[in-house]
VONU-747767 format. One record per residue (C-alpha): residue number from 1; residue in one letter; y, z, x. Coordinates in steps of 0.5 Angstrom, whole numbers, plus 500, padded with zeros to 3 digits. Layout:
% VONU-747767
 resi resn  yy  zz  xx
  NUM    a   Y   Z   X
...
% end
This chain:
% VONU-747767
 resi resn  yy  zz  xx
    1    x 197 061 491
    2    x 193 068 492
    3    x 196 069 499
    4    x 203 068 496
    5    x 201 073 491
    6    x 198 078 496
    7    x 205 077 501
    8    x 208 078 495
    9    x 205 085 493
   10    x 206 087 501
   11    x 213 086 500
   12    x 214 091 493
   13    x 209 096 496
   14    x 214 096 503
   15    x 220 097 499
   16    x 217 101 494
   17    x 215 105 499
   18    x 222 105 503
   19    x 226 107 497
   20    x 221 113 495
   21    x 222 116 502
   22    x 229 114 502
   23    x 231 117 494
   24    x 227 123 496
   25    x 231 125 503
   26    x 237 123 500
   27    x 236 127 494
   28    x 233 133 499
   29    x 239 133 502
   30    x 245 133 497
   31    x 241 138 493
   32    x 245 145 491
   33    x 241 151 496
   34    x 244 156 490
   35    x 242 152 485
   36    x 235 151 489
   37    x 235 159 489
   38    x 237 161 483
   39    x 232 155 480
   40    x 226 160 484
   41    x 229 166 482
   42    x 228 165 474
   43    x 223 170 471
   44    x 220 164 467
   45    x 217 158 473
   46    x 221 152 474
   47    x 216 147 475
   48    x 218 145 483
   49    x 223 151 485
   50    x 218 155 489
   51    x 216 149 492
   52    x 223 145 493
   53    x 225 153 496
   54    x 220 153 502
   55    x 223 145 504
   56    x 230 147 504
   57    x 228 153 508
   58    x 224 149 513
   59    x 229 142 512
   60    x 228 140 519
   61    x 219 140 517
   62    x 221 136 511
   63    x 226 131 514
   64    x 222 130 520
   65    x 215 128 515
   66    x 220 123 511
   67    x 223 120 516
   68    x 215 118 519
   69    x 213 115 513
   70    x 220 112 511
   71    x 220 108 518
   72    x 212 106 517
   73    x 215 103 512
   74    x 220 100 515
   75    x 218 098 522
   76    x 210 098 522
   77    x 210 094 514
   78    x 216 089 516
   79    x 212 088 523
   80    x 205 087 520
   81    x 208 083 513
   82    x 211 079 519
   83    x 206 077 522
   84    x 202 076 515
   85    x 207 072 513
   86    x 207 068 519
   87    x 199 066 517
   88    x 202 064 510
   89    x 207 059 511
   90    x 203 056 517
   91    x 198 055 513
   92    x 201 052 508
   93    x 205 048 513
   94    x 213 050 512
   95    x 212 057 518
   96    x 219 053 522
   97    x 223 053 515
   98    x 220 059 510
   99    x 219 064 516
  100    x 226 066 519
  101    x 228 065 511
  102    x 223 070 509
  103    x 225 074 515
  104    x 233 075 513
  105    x 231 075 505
  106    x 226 082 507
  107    x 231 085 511
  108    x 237 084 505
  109    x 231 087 500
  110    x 230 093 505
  111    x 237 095 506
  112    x 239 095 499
  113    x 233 096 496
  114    x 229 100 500
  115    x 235 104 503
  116    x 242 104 500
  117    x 241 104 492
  118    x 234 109 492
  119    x 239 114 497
  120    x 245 112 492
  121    x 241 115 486
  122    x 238 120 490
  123    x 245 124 491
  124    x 246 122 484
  125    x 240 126 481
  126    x 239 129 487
  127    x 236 136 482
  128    x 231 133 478
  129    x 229 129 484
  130    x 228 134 488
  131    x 224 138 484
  132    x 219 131 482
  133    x 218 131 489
  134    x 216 138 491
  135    x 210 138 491
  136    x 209 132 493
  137    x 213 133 500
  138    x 209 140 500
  139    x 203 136 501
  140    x 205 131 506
  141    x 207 136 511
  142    x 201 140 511
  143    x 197 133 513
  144    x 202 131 518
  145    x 203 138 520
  146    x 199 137 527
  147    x 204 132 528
  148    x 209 135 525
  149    x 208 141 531
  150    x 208 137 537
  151    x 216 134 535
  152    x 217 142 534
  153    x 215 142 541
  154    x 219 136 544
  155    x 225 137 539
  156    x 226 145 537
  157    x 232 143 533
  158    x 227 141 527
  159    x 224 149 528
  160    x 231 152 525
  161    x 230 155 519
  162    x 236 154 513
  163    x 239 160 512
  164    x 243 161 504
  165    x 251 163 506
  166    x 257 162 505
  167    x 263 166 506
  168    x 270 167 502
  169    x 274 160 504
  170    x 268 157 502
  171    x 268 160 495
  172    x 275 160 494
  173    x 274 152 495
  174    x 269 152 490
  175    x 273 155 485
  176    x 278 151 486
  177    x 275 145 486
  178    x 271 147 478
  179    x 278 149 476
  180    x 280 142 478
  181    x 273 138 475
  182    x 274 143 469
  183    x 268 147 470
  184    x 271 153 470
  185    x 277 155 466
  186    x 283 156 471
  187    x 285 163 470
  188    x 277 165 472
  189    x 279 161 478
  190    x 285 165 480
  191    x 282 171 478
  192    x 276 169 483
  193    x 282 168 488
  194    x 285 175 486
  195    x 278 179 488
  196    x 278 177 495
  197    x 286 178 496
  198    x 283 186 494
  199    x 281 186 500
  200    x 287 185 505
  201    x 290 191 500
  202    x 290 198 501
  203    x 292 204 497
  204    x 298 205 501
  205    x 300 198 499
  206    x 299 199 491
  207    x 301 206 490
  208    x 307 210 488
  209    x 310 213 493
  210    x 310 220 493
  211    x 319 220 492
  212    x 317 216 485
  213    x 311 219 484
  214    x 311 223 477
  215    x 310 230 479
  216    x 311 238 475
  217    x 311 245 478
  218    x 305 247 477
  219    x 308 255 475
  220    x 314 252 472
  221    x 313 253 464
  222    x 312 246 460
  223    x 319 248 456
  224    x 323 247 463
  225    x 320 240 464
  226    x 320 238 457
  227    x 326 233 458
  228    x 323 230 464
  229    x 316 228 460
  230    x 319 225 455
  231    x 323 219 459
  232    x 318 219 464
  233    x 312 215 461
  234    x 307 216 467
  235    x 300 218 464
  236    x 298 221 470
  237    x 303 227 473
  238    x 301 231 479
  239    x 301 238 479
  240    x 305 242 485
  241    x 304 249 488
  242    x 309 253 493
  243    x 307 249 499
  244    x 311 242 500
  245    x 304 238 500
  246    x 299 243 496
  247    x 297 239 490
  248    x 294 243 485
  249    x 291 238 481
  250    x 293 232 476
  251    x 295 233 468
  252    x 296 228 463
  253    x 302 227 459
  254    x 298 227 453
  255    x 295 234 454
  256    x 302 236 456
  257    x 305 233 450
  258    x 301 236 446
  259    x 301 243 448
  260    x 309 243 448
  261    x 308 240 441
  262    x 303 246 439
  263    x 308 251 442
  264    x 306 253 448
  265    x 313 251 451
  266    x 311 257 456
  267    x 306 256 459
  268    x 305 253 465
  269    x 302 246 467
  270    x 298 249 471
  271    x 293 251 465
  272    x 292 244 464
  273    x 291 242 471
  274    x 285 238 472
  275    x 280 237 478
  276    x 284 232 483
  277    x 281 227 488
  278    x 284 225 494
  279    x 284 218 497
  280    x 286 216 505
  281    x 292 211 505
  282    x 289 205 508
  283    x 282 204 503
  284    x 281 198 502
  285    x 283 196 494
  286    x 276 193 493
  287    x 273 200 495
  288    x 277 203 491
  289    x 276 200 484
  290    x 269 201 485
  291    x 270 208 487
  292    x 274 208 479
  293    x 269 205 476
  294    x 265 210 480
  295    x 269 217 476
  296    x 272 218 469
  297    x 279 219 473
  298    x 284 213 473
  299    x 289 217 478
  300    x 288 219 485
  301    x 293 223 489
  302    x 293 219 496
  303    x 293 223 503
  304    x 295 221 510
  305    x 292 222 515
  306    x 294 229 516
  307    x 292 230 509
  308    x 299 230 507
  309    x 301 228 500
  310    x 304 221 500
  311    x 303 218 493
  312    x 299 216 487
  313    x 296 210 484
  314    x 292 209 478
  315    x 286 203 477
  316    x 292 200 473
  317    x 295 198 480
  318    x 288 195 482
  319    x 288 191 476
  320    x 294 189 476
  321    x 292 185 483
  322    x 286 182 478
  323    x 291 180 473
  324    x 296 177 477
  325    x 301 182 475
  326    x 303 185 482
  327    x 307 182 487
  328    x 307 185 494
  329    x 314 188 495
  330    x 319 184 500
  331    x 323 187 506
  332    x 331 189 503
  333    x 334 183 507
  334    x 329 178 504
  335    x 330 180 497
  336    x 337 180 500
  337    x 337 172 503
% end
């Protein structure tokens, strides 16, 4: 009876043994790397997170330690609970019957036991598990670090570092999917999608081209242009000299508004010209909102590359792209067909 119970033991130790190696591998490797580094970069410690950063950064160390005790476990323990089983039940008599059952029940147990649902449940608590487990794994790997060089040495994959990136296709998919899961709001996930479209865009796609764009002689009197300011609700004008491209500057329509209702019909707009900006026509969108957020004017005049005026934009028209509200305008013949 007492070598039965000591058989017995051995077996809850193996699979013990297997399933913690298994659970923490799994766990290990499904575990979020930026919910990881975000964990590590808290003012306030997270109990693990500095620990569990390191082993992500060194995934190869980690899995390799892992993957040595867990095939101890599996292989030398089964070997050796064999051959103590074997003792047993010839002991007792019934080794032709008892050993190749023992044999097939052991396998049964290890491979759902010791290794499909301890790695089922490791993905599925993979964090908390993970960060359980840190310290432990951060031990055993510098005990085992001998050996843990030399299959460094014989197998140079296990040396490559984890690098946390990702790239826009990646972080579109991930808000879609959050949309989808209802983690996040789908407008927040449309909006994600509408920063990265600033990108593939440019001042020449966005403005106001230069035959539309709201412009005032800059020597002409605000009585001459008073008809052409009240239709025209453009906040922004451009002021123009003599020359065809000279742009003197930029006045707001309120300023001018006022000063026709204060009675200085004749004086020019010039006065009331404001310091310009100009941008090159093929700045990204993104560089350009930052460059709004940068300054207090809201409009730039926009230049070619010979530094002629062709048009006007406003940090409306940058966030239209955010709000969804702008269309890239179509060919006649398509919007024709």
């Amino acid at each position: 009876m007492n070598e039965l119970l000591g058989l017995a033991a051995l077996v809850v130790v193996i699979l013990i043994g297997s399933a913690l190696c298994s659970g923490v591998e799994a766990a290990l490797l499904t575990v979020n790397p930026l919910r990881v580094h975000e964990l590590a970069s808290r003012p306030r410690r997270v109990r693990g997170a500095r620990a569990l950063l390191a082993l992500k950064n060194r995934m190869g160390r980690a899995l390799a330690v892992l993957v040595i005790l867990n095939n101890g476990f599996n292989i030398f323990g089964s070997l050796m609970l064999g051959s103590y089983a074997g003792w047993v039940f010839s002991k007792l008599g019934v080794d032709r019957v008892a050993i190749p059952l023992f044999s097939v029940g052991l396998t049964v147990l290890v491979i759902m036991l010791g290794e499909i649902l301890p790695k089922a449940v490791g993905s599925r608590l993979a964090l908390p598990l993970s960060l359980a487990s840190a310290a432990a794994v951060s031990l055993l790997l510098r005990l085992m670090l001998p050996l843990v060089i030399l299959l460094e040495r014989i197998m140079p994959a296990i040396t490559a570092e984890s690098e946390l990136t990702t790239d826009e296709e990646e972080i579109r998919l991930l808000a879609r999917l959050g949309s989808q899961k209802g983690q996040i709001e789908a407008d927040e996930a449309a909006m994600i999608a509408k920063v990265f479209q600033l990108n593939d865009l440019t001042a020449r796609d966005l403005m106001v081209p230069r035959v539309a764009a709201p412009t005032v002689s800059g020597h002409a009197p605000l009585e001459s242009v008073r008809d052409l300011l009240l239709t025209n609700s453009a906040g922004w004008w451009v002021v123009l000299g003599e020359e065809v491209d000279e742009v003197l500057g930029v006045a707001s329509r309120e300023s001018l508004l006022v000063a026709l209702v204060e009675g200085r019909g004749l004086d020019s707009a010039l006065s009331l010209t404001e310091p310009v900006e100009f941008v090159p026509e093929m700045i990204r969108a993104d560089r350009l909102l930052t460059a709004f957020r940068r300054s207090s004017h809201s409009v730039r005049v926009v230049v070619d590359e010979f530094g002629g005026f062709v048009g006007v934009i406003g940090a409306d028209a940058v966030l239209a792209v955010l709000a969804g509200w702008w269309r890239r305008p179509q060919p006649v013949g398509e919007a024709q067909g």
